[in-house]
VMD Tcl script that builds the backbone (N, CA, C; Angstrom):
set m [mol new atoms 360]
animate dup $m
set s [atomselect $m all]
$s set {name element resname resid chain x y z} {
  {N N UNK 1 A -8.675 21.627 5.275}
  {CA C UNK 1 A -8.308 20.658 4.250}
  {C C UNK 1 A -8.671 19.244 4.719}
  {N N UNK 2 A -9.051 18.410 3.445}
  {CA C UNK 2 A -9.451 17.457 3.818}
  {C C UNK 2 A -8.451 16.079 4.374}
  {N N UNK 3 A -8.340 15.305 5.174}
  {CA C UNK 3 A -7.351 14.071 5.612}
  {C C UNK 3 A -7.322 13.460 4.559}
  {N N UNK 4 A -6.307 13.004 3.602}
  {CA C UNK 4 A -6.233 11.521 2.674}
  {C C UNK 4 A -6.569 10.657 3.303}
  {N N UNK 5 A -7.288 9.834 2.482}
  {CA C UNK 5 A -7.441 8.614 2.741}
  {C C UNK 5 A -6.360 7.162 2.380}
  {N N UNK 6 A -6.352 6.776 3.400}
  {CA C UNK 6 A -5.159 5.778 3.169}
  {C C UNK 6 A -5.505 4.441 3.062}
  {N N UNK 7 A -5.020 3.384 2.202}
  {CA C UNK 7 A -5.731 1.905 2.192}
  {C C UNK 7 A -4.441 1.218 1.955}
  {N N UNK 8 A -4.665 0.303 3.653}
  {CA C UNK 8 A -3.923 -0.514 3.846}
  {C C UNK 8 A -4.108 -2.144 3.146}
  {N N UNK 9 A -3.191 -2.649 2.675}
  {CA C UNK 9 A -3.781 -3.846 1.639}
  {C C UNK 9 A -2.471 -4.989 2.210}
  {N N UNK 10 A -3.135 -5.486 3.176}
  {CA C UNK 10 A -1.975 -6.858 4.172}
  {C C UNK 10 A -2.532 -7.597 4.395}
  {N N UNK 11 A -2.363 -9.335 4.201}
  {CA C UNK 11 A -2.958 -10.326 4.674}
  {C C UNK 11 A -2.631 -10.538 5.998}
  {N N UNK 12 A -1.339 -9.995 6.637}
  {CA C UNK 12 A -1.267 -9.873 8.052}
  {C C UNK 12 A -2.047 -9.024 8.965}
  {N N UNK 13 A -3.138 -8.861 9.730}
  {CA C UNK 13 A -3.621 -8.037 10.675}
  {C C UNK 13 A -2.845 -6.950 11.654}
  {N N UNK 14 A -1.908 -7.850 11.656}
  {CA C UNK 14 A -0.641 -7.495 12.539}
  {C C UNK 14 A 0.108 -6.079 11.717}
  {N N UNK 15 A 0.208 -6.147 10.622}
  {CA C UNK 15 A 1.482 -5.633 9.834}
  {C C UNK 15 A 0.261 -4.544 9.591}
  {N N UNK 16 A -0.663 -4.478 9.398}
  {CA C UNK 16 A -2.183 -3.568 9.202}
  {C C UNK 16 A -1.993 -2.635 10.412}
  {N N UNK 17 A -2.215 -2.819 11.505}
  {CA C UNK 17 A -1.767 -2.152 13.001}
  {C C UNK 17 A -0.233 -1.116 12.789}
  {N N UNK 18 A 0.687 -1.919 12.615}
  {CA C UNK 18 A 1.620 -1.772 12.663}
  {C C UNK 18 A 2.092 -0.219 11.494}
  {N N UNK 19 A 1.884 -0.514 10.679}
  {CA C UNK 19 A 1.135 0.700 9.732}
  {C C UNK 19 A 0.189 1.962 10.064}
  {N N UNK 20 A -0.465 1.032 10.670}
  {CA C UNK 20 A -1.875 2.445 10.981}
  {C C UNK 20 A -0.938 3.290 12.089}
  {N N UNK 21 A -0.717 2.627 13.070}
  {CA C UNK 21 A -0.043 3.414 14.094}
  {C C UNK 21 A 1.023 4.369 13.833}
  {N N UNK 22 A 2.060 4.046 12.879}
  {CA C UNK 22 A 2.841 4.701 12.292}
  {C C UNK 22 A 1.958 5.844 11.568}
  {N N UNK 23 A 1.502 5.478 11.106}
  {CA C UNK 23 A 0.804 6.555 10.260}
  {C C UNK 23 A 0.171 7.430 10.908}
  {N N UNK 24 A -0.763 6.878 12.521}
  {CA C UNK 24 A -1.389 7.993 12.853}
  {C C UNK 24 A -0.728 8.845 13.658}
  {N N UNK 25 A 1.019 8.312 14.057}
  {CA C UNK 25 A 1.732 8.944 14.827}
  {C C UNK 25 A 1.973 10.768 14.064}
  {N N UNK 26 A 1.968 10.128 12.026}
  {CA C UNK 26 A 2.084 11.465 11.803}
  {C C UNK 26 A 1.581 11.947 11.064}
  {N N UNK 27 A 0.093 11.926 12.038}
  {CA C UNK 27 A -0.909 12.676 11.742}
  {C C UNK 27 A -2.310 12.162 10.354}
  {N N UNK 28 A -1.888 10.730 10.324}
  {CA C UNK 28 A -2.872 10.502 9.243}
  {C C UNK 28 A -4.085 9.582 10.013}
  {N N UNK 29 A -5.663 9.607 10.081}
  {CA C UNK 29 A -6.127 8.862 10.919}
  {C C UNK 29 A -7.185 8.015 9.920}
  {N N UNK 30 A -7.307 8.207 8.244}
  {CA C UNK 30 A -8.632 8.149 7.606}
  {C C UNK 30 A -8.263 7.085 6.858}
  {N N UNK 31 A -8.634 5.779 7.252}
  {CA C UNK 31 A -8.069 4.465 6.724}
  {C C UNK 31 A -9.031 3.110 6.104}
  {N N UNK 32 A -8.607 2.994 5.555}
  {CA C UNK 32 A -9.265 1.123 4.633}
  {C C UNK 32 A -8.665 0.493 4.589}
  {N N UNK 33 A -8.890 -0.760 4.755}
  {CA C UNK 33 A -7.969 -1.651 5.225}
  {C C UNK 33 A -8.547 -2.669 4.331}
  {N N UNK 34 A -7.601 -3.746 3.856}
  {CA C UNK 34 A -7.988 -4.904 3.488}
  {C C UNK 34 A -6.772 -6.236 3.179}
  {N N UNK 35 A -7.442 -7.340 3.772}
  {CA C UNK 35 A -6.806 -8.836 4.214}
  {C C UNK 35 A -6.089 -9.889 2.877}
  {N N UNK 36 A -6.442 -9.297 1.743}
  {CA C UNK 36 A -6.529 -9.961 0.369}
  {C C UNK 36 A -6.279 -9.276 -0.561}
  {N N UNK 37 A -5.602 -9.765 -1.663}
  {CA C UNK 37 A -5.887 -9.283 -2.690}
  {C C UNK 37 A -7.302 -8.928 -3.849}
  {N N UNK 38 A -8.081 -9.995 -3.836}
  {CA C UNK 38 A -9.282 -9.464 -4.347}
  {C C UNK 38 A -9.869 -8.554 -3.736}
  {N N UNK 39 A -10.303 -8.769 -2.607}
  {CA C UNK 39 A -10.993 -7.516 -1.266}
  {C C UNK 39 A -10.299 -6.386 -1.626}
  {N N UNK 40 A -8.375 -6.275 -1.649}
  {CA C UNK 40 A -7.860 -5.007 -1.832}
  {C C UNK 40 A -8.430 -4.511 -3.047}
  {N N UNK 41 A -8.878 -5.173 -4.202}
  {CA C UNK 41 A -9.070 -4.757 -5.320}
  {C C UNK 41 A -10.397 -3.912 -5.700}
  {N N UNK 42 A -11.231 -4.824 -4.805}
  {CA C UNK 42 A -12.735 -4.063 -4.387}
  {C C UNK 42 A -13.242 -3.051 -3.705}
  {N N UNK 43 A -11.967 -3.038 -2.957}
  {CA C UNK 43 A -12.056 -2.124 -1.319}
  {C C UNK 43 A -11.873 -0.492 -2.384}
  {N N UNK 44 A -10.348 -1.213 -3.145}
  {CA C UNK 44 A -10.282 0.147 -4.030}
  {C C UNK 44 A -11.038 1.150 -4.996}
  {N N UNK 45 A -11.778 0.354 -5.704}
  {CA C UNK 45 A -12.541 0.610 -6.540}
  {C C UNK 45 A -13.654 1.784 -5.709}
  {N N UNK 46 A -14.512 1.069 -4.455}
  {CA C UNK 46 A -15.480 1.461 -3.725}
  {C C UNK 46 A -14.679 2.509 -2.844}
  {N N UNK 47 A -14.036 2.761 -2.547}
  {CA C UNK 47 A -13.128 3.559 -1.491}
  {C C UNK 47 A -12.277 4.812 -2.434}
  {N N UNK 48 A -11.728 4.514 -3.465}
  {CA C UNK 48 A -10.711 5.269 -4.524}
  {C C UNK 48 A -9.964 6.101 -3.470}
  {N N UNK 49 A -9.315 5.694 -2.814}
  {CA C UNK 49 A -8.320 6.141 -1.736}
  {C C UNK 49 A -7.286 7.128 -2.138}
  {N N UNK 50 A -6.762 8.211 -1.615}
  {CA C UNK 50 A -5.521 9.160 -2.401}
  {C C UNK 50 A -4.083 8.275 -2.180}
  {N N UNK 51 A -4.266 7.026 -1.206}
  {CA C UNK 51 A -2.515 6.484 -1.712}
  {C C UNK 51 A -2.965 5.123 -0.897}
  {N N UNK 52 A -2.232 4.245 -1.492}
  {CA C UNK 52 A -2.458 2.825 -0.893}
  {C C UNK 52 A -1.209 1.976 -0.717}
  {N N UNK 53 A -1.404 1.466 0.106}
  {CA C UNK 53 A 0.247 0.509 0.497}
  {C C UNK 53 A -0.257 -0.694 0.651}
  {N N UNK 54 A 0.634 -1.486 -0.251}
  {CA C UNK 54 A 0.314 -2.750 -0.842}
  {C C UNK 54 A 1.200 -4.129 -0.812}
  {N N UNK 55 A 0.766 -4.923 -0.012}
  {CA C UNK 55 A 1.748 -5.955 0.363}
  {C C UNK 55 A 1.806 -6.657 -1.085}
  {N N UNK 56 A 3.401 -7.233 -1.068}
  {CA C UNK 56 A 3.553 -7.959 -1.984}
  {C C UNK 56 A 3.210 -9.370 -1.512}
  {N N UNK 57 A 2.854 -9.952 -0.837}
  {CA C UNK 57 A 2.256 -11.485 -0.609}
  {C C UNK 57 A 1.072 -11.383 -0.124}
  {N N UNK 58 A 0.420 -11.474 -0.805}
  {CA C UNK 58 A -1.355 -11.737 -0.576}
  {C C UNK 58 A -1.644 -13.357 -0.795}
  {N N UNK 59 A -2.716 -13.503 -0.121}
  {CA C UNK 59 A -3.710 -14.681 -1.345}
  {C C UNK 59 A -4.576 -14.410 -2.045}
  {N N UNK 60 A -4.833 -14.860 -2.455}
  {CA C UNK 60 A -6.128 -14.983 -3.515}
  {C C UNK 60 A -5.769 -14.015 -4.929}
  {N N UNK 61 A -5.063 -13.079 -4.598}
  {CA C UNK 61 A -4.540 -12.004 -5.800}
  {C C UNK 61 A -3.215 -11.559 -5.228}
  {N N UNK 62 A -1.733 -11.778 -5.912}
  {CA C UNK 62 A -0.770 -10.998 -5.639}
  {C C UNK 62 A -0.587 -9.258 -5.794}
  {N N UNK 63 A 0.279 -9.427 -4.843}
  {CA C UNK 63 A 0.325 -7.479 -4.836}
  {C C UNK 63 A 0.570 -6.754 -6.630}
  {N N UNK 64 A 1.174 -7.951 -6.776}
  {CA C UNK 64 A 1.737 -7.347 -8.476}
  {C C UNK 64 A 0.250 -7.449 -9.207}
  {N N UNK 65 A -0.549 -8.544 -8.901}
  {CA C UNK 65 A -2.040 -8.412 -9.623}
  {C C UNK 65 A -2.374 -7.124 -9.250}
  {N N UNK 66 A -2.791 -7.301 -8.170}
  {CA C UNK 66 A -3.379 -5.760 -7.808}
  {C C UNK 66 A -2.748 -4.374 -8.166}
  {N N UNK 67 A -1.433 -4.517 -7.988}
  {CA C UNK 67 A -1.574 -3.313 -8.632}
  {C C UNK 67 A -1.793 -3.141 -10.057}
  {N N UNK 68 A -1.301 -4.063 -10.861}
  {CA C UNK 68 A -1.707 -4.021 -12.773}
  {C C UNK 68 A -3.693 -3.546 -12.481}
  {N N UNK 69 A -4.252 -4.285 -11.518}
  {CA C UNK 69 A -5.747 -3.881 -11.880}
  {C C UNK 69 A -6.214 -2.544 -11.364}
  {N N UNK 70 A -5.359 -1.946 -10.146}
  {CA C UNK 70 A -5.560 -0.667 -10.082}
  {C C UNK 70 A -5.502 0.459 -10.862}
  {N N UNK 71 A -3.763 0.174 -11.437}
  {CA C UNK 71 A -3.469 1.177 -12.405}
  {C C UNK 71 A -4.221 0.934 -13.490}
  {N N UNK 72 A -4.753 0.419 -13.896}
  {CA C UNK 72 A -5.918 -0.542 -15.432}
  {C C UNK 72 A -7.230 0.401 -14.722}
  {N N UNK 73 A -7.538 0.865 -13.558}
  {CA C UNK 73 A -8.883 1.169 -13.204}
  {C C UNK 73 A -8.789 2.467 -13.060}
  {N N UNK 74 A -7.373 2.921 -12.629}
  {CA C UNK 74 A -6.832 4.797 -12.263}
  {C C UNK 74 A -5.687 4.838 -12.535}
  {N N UNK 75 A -4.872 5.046 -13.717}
  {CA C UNK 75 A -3.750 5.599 -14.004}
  {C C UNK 75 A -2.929 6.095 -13.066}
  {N N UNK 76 A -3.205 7.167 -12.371}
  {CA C UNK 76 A -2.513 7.537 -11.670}
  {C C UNK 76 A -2.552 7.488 -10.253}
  {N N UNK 77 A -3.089 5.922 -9.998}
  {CA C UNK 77 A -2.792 5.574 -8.597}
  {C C UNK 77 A -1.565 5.555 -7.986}
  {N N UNK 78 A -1.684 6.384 -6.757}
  {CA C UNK 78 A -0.362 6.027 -6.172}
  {C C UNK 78 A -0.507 4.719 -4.999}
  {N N UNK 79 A 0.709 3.488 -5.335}
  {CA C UNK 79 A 0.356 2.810 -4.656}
  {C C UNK 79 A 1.916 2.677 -4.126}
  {N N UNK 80 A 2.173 2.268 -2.576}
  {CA C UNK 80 A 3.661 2.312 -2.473}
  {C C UNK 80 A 3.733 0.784 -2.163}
  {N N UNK 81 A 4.386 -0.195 -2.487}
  {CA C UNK 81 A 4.619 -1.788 -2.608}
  {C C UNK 81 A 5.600 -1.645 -1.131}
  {N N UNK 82 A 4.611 -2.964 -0.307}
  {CA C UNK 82 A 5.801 -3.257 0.915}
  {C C UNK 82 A 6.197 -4.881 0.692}
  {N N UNK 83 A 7.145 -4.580 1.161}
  {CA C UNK 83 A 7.859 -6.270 0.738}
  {C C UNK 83 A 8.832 -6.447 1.790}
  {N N UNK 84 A 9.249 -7.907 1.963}
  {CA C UNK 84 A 9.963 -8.322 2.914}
  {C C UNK 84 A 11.340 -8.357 2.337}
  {N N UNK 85 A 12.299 -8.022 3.083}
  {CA C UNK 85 A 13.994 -7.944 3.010}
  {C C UNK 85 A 14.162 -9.396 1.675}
  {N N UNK 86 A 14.577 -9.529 0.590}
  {CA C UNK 86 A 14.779 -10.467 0.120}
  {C C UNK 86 A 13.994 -10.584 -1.134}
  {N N UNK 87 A 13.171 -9.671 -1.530}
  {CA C UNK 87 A 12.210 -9.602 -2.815}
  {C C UNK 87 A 12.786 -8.696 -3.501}
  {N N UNK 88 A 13.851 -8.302 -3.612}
  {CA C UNK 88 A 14.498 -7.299 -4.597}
  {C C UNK 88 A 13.849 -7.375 -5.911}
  {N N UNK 89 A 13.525 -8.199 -6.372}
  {CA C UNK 89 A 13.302 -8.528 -7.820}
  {C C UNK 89 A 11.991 -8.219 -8.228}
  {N N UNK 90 A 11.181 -8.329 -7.013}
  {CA C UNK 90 A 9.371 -8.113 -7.274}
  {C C UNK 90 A 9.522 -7.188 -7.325}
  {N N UNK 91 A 10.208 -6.589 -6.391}
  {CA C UNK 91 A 10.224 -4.678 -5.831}
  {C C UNK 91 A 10.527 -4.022 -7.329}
  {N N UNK 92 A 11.593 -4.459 -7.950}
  {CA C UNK 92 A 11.935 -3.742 -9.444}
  {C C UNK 92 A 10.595 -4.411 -10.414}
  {N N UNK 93 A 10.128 -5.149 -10.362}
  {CA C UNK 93 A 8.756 -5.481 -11.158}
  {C C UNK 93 A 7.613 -4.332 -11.145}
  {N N UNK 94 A 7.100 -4.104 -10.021}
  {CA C UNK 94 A 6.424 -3.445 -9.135}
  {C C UNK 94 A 6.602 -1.480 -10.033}
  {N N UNK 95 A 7.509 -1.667 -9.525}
  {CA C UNK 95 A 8.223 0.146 -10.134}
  {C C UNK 95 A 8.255 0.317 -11.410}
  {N N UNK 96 A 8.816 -1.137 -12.193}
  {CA C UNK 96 A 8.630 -0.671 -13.846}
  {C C UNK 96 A 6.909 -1.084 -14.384}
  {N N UNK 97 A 6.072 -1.382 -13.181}
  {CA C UNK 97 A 5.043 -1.999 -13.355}
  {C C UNK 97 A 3.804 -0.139 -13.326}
  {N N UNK 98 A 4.660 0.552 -12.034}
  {CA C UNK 98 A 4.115 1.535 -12.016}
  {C C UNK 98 A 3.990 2.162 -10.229}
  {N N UNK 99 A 4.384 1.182 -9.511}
  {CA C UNK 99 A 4.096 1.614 -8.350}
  {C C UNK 99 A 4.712 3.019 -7.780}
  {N N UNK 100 A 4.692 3.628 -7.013}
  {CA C UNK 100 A 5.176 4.984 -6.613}
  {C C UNK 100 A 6.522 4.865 -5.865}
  {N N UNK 101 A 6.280 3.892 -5.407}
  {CA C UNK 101 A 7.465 3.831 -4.015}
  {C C UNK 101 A 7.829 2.448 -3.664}
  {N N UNK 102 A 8.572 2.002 -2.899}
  {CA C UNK 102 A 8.260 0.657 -1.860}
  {C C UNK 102 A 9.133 1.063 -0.464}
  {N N UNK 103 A 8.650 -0.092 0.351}
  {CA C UNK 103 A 8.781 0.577 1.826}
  {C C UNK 103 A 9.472 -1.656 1.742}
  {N N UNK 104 A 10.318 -1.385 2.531}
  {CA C UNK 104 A 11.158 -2.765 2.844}
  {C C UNK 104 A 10.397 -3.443 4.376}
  {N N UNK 105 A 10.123 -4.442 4.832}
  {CA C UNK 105 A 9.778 -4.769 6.071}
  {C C UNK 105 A 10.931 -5.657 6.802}
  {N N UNK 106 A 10.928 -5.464 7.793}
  {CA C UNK 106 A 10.778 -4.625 8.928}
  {C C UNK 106 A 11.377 -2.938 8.513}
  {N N UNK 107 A 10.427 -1.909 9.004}
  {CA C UNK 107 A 10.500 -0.555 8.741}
  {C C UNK 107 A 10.700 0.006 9.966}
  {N N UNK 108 A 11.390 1.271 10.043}
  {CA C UNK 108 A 11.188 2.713 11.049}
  {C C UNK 108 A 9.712 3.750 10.760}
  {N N UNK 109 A 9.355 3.672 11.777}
  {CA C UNK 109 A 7.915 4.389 11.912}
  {C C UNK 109 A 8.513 5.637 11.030}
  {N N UNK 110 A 9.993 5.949 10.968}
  {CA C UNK 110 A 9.902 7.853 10.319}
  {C C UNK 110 A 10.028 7.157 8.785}
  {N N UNK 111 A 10.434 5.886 8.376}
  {CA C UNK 111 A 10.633 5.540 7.114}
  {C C UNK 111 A 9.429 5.849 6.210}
  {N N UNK 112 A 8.743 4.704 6.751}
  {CA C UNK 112 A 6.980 4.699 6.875}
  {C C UNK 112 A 6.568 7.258 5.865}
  {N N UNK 113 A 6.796 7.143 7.001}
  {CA C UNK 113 A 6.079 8.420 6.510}
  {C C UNK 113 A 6.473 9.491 6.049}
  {N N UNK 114 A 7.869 9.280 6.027}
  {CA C UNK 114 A 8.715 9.897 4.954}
  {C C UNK 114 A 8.588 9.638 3.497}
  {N N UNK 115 A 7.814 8.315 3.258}
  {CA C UNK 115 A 7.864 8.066 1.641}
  {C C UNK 115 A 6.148 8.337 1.797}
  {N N UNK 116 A 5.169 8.470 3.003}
  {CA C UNK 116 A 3.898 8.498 2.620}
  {C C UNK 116 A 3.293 10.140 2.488}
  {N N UNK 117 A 4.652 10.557 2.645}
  {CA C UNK 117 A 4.193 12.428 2.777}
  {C C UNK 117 A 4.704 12.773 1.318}
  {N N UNK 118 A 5.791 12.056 0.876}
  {CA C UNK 118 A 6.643 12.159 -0.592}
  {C C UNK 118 A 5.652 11.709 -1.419}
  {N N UNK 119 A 4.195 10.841 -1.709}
  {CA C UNK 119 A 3.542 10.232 -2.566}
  {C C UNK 119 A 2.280 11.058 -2.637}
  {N N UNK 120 A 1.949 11.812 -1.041}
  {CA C UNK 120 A 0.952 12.536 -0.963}
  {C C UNK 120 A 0.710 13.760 -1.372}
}
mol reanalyze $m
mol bondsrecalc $m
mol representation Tube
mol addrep $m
């Protein structure tokens, strides 16, 4: 069987790592990554990834843009929204917007892949 592909979408580099590692702890290694929101938007299109995790603070395009243009490009993207302790309100935007999941930051590596095995 084939590995999903996973696309990481963080203007932090840091928080990109931080993710991958978690992820490859269980067992996922096949990744896209991108710094922006437009890039995430492009990356997607060219990549069509099976699940994507999507920061809610980007530049150039917010996470809430991106995801309205994903789901506008694939219905049934699964995308899981990460957000920092204190965005309660985007996070409920996000979900009635269409997203699959959200993951809170700072996370537990088993959090992480407990909601990325539930989307997969």
């Amino acid at each position: 069987m084939e590995k999903p592909l996973i696309m990481i979408a963080d203007d932090a580099m840091f928080m990109r790592r931080v993710i991958k590692r978690a992820l490859t702890q269980g067992g996922y290694d096949n990744f896209v990554e991108a710094g922006d929101g437009v890039e995430a938007v492009e990356k997607y299109k060219e990549a069509q990834p099976d699940l994507m995790l999507l920061d809610i603070t980007m530049p150039r395009r917010s996470g809430l843009e991106v995801l309205n243009d994903i789901l506008a490009f694939k219905r049934n993207a699964k995308v899981i929204m990460c957000s920092a302790v204190g965005q309660e309100q985007v996070i409920a935007e996000a979900i009635r917007c269409g997203a699959s999941d959200f993951i809170i930051k700072p996370f537990k590596d088993e959090e992480i892949l407990k909601i990325v095995k539930a989307c997969l």
